[in-house]
C-alpha positions, 0 to 999 in steps of 0.5 A, spaced: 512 175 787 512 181 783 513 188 785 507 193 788 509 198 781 508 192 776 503 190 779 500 197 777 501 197 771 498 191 769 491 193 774 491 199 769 494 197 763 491 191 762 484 191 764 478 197 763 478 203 768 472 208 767 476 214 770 481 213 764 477 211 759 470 212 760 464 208 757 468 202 754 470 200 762 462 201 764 459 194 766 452 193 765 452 188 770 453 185 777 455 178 775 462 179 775 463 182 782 458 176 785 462 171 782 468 174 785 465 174 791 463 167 792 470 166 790 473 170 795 468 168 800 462 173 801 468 177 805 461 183 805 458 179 809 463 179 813 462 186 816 457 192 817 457 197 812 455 205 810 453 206 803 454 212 799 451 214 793 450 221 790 453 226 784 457 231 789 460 230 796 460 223 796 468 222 798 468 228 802 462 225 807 465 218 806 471 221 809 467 225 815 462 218 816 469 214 817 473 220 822 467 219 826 466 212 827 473 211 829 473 217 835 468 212 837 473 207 837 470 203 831 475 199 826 473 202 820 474 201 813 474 205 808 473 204 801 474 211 795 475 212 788 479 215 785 485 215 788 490 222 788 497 219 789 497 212 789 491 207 789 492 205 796 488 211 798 482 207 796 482 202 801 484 204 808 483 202 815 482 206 821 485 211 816 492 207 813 492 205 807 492 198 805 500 195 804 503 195 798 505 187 799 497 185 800 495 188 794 502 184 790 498 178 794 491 179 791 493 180 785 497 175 784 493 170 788 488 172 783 490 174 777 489 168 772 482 168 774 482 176 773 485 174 765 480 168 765 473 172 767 475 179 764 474 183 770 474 190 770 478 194 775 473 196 779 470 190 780 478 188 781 478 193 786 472 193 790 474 185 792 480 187 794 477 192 798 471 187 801 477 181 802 482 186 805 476 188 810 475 182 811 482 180 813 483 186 818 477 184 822 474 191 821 467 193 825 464 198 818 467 199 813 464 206 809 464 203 802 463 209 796 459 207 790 463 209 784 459 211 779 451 211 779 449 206 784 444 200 781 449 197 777 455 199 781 460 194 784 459 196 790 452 195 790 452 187 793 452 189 799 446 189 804 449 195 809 446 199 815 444 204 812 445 208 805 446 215 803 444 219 797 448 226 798 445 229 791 443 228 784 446 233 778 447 232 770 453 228 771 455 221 767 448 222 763 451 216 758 450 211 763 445 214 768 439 217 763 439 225 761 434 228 767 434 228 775 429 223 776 432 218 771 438 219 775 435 218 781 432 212 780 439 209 779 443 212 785 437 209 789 439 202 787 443 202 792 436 202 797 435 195 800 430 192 804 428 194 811 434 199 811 434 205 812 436 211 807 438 218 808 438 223 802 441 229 802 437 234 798 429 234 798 429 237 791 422 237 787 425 233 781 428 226 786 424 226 792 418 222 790 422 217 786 426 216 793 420 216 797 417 210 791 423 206 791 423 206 800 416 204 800 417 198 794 423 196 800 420 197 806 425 202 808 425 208 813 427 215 809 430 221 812 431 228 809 437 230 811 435 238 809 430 237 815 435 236 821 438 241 824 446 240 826 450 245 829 457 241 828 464 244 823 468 240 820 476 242 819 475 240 811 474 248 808 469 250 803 462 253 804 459 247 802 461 242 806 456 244 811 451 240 806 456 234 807 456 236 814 448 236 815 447 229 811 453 225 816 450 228 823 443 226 820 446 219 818 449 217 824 442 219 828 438 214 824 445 209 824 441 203 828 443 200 834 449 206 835 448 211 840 454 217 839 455 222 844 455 229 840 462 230 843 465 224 839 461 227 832 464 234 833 471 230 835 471 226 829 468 231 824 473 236 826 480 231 824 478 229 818 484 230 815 489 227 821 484 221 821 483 219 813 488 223 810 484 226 805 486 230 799 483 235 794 477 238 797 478 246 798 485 244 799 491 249 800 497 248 798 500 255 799 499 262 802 502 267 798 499 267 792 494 263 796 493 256 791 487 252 793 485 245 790 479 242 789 476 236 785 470 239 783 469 238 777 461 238 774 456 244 774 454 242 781 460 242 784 463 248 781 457 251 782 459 250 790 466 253 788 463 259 785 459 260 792 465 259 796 469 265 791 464 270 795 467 270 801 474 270 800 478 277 799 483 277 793 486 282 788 486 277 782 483 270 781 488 264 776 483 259 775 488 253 773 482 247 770 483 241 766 477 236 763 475 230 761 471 228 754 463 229 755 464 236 759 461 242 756 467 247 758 464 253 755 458 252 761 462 251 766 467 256 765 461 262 765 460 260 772 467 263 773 468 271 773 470 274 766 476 278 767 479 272 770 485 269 768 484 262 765 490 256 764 487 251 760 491 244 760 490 237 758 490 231 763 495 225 763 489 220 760 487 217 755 479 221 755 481 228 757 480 233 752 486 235 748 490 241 747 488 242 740 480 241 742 481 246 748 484 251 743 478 250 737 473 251 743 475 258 745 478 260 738 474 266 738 472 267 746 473 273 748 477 270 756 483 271 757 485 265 756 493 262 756 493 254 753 498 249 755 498 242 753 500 239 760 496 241 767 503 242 770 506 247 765 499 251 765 500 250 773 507 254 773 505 258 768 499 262 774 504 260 779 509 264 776 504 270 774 500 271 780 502 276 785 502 275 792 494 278 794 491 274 788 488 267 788 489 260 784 483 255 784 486 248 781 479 244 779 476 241 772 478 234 775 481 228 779 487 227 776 488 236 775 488 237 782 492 230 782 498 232 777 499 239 782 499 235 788 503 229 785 508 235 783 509 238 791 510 231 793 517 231 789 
C-alpha cells in the first residue's frame, strides 16, 4: 500500500486541479464523475444532502449548515474546497477529517482506472467524499460546489435543498463575463421539486432564479426576506449575510423542525464543530494579525466594510494573487497610505514577483515586494508596531502558507 504523502503527490502531480493550474483542469462535462459514480455504487443516493453554490460565503455557510445539523444530532458529512493544510480538510464527518489510510485505500482501489478515464482531481475528490459518506453511514452531508454549479461535480446529486449565497464577477472564463450569465450557471444546481434558498435579491439574478425554479418546480426563497436574530462565533461583519441564508435554509429544510436553541448552538461553535480556518481569523494580538480568504472584488469589498469597525494605528495589508485577477482594482478598495507586502504563491498560476513589479512600477502606494508570501509576511511582521493591524488576503493558498508556518 503506498503512503498517505505518495499518494498526494501523485493526486496533485498527475492529475489536473483547477486551483493550481486553472482552465487546463476545468471539465465541460459530468460524464466522468457519473461513470465513477456507477462505478462506486451511486454511493450519493445513499444519503441526504445540502447543496451550496454561490461567488463568496460558500465555505463559511457550509460550515455553519454542518455545525447546526450536528447540535441536532445528525451524522453529518462535510465536503469543502480547497483545503488550507492538508486535503483531508475536504471530506470530514461530524467535523473529523477523513483517515489518511482510507484515502491511500480509494486511491489505490482505484487508481488504474483514474490513469485509464483521465479523471480530473476534483472528480477524483468528490467520490472520495460521496464513498466515504456513504461508508460512514451519515445522515446529510453538506456538499459545497467548487466552481459554477451546472457543470460542477458535484452536481449529480439530487439534494433536500439547494442554496445560492450570491452571484460576483469571479471565474468569468468558464461562467460568462455578466451577473445573469453567471446565475444561470449556479442555478444549475436547481432540481425538480426541490427547494432553493438564494441569498441576495439582486435586480440582475433574481429573475433568472425565479425562471429556472418555475422550469423545475421548485419552491424558492429569498433569504434577504427573513428576519433572524442569531450570531455566530466566525468574526467579520459579513458573515451576518451568511448567517441569514443558513437560519433561513434550515426553516425551508423539508421534514426537519430545529429548535431555535440548537440553531444558536450550533452557529456559535462552528469552529469547535468543523475546524474551520481562514475566515476573519486571528493568529495573534500584538500587532493584531487577521487572515482571511477573500480573494475577489466581492469578498474584498466585505473586508474592506469590516476595516470600519476596527481601531487601529496603521493597516500591512500582506496579499498574494492568481492570474486573471485585476490587482490595480482590488487594491483601490484599500486605503492608500497603507502599507502593501506584495508576494507570489507557491502554485503554478499565481502572478509571479516579476508581473507584480511590472504592475505597480510606476504607483504611487507603498508597496514593499517579495517573491515568497512568507518572506512578505515577515516582513509586515516585523515592521508593524504593536496598535497597528496585519490583513493577510488575496487567495487560499496566502492565508495557507501563513498558517502552515504558525503550525511549524
Amino acid at each position: 500500500m503506498s503512503t498517505y504523502q505518495k499518494t498526494l503527490d501523485w493526486m496533485f502531480s498527475k492529475l489536473p486541479m483547477y486551483q493550481r493550474k486553472g482552465a487546463s483542469a476545468y471539465r465541460s462535462s459530468l460524464d466522468g464523475i457519473k461513470k465513477l459514480d456507477l462505478l462506486l455504487g451511486e454511493p450519493h443516493k445513499e444519503f441526504k444532502s445540502i447543496h451550496i453554490a454561490g461567488t463568496n460565503g460558500k465555505g463559511s455557510t457550509a460550515h455553519m449548515m454542518a455545525s447546526v445539523l450536528m447540535t441536532a444530532g445528525y451524522k453529518t458529512g462535510l465536503y469543502t474546497s480547497p483545503h488550507l493544510l492538508d486535503f483531508r480538510e475536504r471530506v470530514k464527518v461530524d467535523g473529523i477529517e477523513i483517515s489518511k489510510k482510507e484515502v491511500v485505500e480509494f486511491i489505490d482501489i482505484h487508481k488504474e482506472y483514474f490513469e485509464k478515464e483521465r479523471l480530473s482531481f476534483f472528480e477524483m475528490s468528490v467520490g472520495l467524499a460521496f464513498w466515504y459518506f456513504k461508508k460512514t453511514q451519515v445522515d446529510f452531508a453538506i456538499i459545497e460546489v467548487g466552481l459554477g454549479g451546472r457543470l460542477d461535480a458535484t452536481n449529480i446529486i439530487t439534494p433536500k435543498l439547494s442554496l445560492i449565497t450570491n452571484i460576483g464577477l469571479d471565474h468569468t472564463q468558464f461562467l460568462g463575463d455578466n451577473h445573469a450569465d453567471i446565475a444561470r450557471e449556479k442555478a444549475g444546481i436547481i432540481k425538480d421539486r426541490v427547494p432553493v434558498v438564494i441569498g441576495n435579491k439582486d435586480k440582475r439574478t433574481q429573475d433568472v432564479f425565479i425562471e429556472v425554479a418555475k422550469i423545475h418546480n421548485s419552491p424558492i426563497y429569498f433569504a434577504q426576506d427573513s428576519k433572524f436574530n442569531f450570531s455566530s462565533d466566525l468574526k467579520g461583519s459579513y458573515q451576518i449575510k451568511n448567517i441569514q441564508i443558513v437560519v433561513s435554509a434550515l426553516s425551508h429544510l423539508p421534514q426537519i423542525q430545529l429548535e431555535k436553541n440548537v440553531i444558536k448552538e450550533g452557529l456559535s461553535n462552528v469552529v469547535a464543530n468543523t475546524g474551520l480556518m481562514g475566515r476573519w481569523q486571528t493568529i495573534n494580538l500584538s500587532p493584531k494579525v487577521i487572515l482571511d480568504v477573500a480573494h475577489n472584488k466581492e469578498g474584498l469589498t466585505f473586508i474592506k466594510n469590516q476595516l470600519k469597525h476596527l481601531v487601529y494605528k496603521k493597516l500591512h495589508l500582506v496579499m498574494g494573487f492568481v492570474k486573471g485577477r485585476n490587482i490595480k482594482e482590488l487594491l483601490a478598495l484599500f486605503p492608500k497610505d497603507a502599507y502593501y507586502y506584495l508576494g507570489s504563491p507557491k502554485l503554478e498560476r499565481s502572478i509571479s514577483l516579476t508581473e507584480l513589479k511590472k504592475e505597480f512600477k510606476d504607483s504611487s502606494l507603498q508597496i514593499s515586494f517579495g517573491d515568497t508570501i512568507l518572506k512578505v509576511y515577515k516582513m509586515a511582521f516585523s515592521r508593524a508596531k504593536s496598535e497597528d493591524l496585519i490583513l493577510v488576503l488575496g487567495s487560499t493558498f496566502v492565508v495557507a502558507e501563513v498558517l502552515q508556518n504558525l503550525k511549524k
